[in-house]
C-alpha positions as CSV (number, residue, x, y, z in Angstrom):
1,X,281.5,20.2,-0.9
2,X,279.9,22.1,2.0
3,X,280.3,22.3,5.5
4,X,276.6,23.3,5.9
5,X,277.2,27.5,5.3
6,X,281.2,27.5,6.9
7,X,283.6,27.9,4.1
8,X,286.5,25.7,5.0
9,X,289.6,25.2,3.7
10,X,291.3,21.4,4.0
11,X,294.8,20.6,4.2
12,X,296.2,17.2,3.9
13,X,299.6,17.1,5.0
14,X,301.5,14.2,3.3
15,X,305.4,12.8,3.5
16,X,305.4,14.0,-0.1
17,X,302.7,16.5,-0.7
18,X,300.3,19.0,0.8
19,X,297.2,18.6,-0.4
20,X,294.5,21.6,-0.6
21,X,290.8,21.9,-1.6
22,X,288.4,24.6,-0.1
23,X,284.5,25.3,-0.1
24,X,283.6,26.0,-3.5
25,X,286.9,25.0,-5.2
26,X,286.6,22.4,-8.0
27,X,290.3,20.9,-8.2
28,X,293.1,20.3,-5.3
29,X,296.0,21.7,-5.8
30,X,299.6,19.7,-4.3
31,X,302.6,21.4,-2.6
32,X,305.8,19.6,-2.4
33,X,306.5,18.5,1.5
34,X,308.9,16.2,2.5
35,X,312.1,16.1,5.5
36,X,312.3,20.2,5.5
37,X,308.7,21.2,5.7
38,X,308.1,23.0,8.7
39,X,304.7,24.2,9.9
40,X,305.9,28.0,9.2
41,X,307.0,27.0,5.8
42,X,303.7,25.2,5.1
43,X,301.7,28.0,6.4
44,X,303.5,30.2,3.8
45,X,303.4,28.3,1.1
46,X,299.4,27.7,1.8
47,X,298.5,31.2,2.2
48,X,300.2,32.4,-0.9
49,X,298.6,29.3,-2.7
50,X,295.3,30.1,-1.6
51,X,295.2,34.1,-1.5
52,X,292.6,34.0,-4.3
53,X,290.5,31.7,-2.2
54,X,287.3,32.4,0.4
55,X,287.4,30.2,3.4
56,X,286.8,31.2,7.2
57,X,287.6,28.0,8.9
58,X,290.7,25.4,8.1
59,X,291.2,21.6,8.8
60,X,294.4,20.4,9.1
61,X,295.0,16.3,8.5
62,X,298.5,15.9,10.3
63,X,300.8,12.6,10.0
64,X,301.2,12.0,13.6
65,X,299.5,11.7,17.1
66,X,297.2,14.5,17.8
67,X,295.3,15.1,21.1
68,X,292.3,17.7,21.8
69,X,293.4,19.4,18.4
70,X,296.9,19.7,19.0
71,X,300.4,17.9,17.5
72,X,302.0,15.8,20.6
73,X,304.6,14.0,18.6
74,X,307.0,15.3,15.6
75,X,306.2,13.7,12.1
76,X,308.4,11.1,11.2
77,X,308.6,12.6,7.7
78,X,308.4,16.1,7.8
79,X,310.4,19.3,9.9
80,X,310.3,20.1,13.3
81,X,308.3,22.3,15.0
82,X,304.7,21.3,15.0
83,X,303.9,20.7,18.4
84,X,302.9,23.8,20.1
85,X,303.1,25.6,16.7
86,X,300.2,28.4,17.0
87,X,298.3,27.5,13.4
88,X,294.9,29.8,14.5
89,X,297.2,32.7,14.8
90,X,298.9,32.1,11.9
91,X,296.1,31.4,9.7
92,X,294.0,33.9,11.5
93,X,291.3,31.7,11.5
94,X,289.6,28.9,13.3
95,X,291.7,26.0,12.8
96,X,291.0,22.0,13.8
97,X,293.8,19.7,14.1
98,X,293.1,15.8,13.2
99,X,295.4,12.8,12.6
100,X,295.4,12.7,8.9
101,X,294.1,8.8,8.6
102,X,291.2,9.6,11.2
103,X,290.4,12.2,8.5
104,X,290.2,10.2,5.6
105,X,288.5,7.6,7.6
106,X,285.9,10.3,8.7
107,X,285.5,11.1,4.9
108,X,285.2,7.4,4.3
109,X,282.5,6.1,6.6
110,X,279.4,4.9,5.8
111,X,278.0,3.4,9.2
112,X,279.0,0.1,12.0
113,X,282.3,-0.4,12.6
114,X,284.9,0.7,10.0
115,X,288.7,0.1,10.4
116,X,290.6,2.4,7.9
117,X,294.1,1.6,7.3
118,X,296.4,4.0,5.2
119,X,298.6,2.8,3.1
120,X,301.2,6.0,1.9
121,X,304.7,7.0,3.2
122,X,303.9,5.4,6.5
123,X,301.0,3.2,7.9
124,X,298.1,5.4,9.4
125,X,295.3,3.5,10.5
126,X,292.2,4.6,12.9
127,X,288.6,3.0,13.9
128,X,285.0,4.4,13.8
129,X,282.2,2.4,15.9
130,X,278.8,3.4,14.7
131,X,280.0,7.2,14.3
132,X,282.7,7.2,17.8
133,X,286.0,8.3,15.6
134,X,288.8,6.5,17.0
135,X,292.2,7.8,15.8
136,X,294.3,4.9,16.3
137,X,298.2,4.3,16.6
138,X,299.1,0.8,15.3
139,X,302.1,2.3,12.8
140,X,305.0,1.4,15.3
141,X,303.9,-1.3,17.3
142,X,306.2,-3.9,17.5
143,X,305.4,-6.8,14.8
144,X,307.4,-9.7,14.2
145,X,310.9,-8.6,13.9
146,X,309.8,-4.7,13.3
147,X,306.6,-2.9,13.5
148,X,303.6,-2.8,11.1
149,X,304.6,-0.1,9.4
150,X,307.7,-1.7,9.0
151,X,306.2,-4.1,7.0
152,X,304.0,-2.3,5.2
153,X,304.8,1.8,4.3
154,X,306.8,2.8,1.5
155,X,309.7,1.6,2.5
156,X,309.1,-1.6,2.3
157,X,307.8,-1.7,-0.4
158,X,311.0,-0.1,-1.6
159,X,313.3,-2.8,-0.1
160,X,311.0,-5.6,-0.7
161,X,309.6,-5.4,-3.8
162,X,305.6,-5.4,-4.6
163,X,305.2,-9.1,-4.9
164,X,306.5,-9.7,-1.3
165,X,305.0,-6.4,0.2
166,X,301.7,-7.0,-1.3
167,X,301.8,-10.4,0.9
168,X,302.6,-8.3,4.2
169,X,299.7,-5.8,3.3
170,X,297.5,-9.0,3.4
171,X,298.8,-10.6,6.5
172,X,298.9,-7.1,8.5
173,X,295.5,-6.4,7.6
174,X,294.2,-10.4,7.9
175,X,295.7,-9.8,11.7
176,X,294.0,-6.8,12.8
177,X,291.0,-7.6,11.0
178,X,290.9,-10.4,13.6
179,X,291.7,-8.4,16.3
180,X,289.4,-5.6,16.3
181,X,286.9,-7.2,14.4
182,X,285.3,-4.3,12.1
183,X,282.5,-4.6,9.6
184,X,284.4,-3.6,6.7
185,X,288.1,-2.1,6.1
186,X,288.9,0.8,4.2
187,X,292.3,0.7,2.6
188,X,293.5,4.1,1.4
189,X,296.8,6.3,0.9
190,X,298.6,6.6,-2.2
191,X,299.7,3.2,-2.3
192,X,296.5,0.8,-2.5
193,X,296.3,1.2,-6.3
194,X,299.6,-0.8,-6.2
195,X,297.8,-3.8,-4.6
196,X,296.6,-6.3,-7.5
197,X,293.7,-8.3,-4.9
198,X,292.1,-6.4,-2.2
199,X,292.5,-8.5,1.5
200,X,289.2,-10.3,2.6
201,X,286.3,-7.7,3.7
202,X,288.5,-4.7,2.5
203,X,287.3,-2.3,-0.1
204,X,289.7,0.4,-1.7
205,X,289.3,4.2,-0.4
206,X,289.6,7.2,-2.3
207,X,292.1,10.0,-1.4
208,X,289.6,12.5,-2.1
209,X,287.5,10.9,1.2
210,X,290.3,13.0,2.8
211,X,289.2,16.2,1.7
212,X,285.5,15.3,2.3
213,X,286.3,14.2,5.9
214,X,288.1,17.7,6.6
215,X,284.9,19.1,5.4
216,X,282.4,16.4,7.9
217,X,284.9,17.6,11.0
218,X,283.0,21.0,10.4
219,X,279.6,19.9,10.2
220,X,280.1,17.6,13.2
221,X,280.8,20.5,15.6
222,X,278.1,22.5,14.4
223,X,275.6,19.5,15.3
224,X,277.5,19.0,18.3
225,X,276.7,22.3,19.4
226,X,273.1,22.2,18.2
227,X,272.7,19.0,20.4
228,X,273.6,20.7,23.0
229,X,272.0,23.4,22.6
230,X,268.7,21.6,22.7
231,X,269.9,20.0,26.0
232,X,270.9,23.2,27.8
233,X,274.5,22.5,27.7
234,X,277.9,24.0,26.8
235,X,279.0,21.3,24.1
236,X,282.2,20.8,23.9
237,X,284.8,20.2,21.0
238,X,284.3,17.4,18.1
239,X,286.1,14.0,19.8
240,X,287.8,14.0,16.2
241,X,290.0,16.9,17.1
């Protein structure tokens, strides 16, 4: 994978892994993450991981809200201290910030209107209208009793069993399938392979879209710029980060 000449390096921060791949690596390689990991812990652990490697630019998918390329909200899963935590200094490198379901959705796209929902530790969900990335927030909104993730992360499916979570999955997605009215759904995270019938219009993702959309954030900016370039304007950042 290229990002057109940029060597990049792509981090997929998970409840229960970080995930790596950079320009011109062949295999990913997983870090444990979980309650302690804090952004200065994960920044060590990456840089010692990826010493041996040649990147100039890093992505970063994050498991929470992020706003003009910065973590407003603490992960439910992970440390504290992300928001306001200075990753280009750290890295020493130019560093974009994305919701890590808008990433994988990015990586996943393949034209209309796509609604990616993320199935793993929690619910991450986001929406992308004829190439307009939409990172959405639909995790904790209130559902029934709960929320949708509620209903449909890892937890349930802990305290509910498959059989019965497998039914949620296909009445949370059935839902907002009606509500936002996509072309086609994209179901990924780690837990999809545990579904047994995919929900109408769905098709199953790949985890490795994740790495690719880290990579596509890249080449986005550079046409950004390009674009504006050609009109005789400053452009501005990607609307992913």
């Amino acid at each position: 994978m290229s990002a057109r000449g940029r060597k990049v390096l792509v981090i997929d921060v998970g409840g229960n892994n970080v995930k790596l791949l950079a320009t011109g690596q062949r295999e990913s390689v997983k870090l444990p993450s979980g309650p302690g990991l804090t952004p200065k812990r994960m920044v060590t652990l990456v840089r010692k991981t990826t010493r041996a490697w040649d990147y100039d630019a890093v992505t970063i998918g994050y498991p929470g809200l992020v706003v003009h390329n910065h973590p407003v909200a603490e992960p439910h899963n992970l440390g504290h201290g992300w928001v306001g935590f200075p990753f280009e200094k750290a890295f020493r490198r130019p560093v974009k910030v994305i919701n890590d379901a808008a990433m994988q959705a990015l990586g996943s796209y393949e034209g209309g209107k796509m609604l990616f929902i993320g199935l793993g530790t929690g619910m991450g969900s986001a929406l992308i209208d004829r190439g307009v990335l939409e990172p959405l927030e639909l995790a904790h909104l209130p559902y029934r009793k709960a929320t949708f993730e509620d209903y449909v992360g890892a937890c349930s499916l802990e305290r509910r069993g498959k059989k019965k979570w497998r039914r949620w999955v296909k009445r949370v997605v059935e839902q907002l399938k009606a509500a936002l009215e996509p072309d086609y759904i994209v179901l990924g995270g780690g837990n999809v392979k545990k579904l047994k019938k995919l929900p109408g219009g769905a098709r199953c993702g790949d985890n490795a879209n994740a790495f690719r959309g880290g990579f596509r954030l890249w080449e986005e900016a550079k046409a950004t710029r390009a674009r504006g370039a050609r009109r005789g304007i400053a452009a501005g950042s990607s609307k992913h980060s």
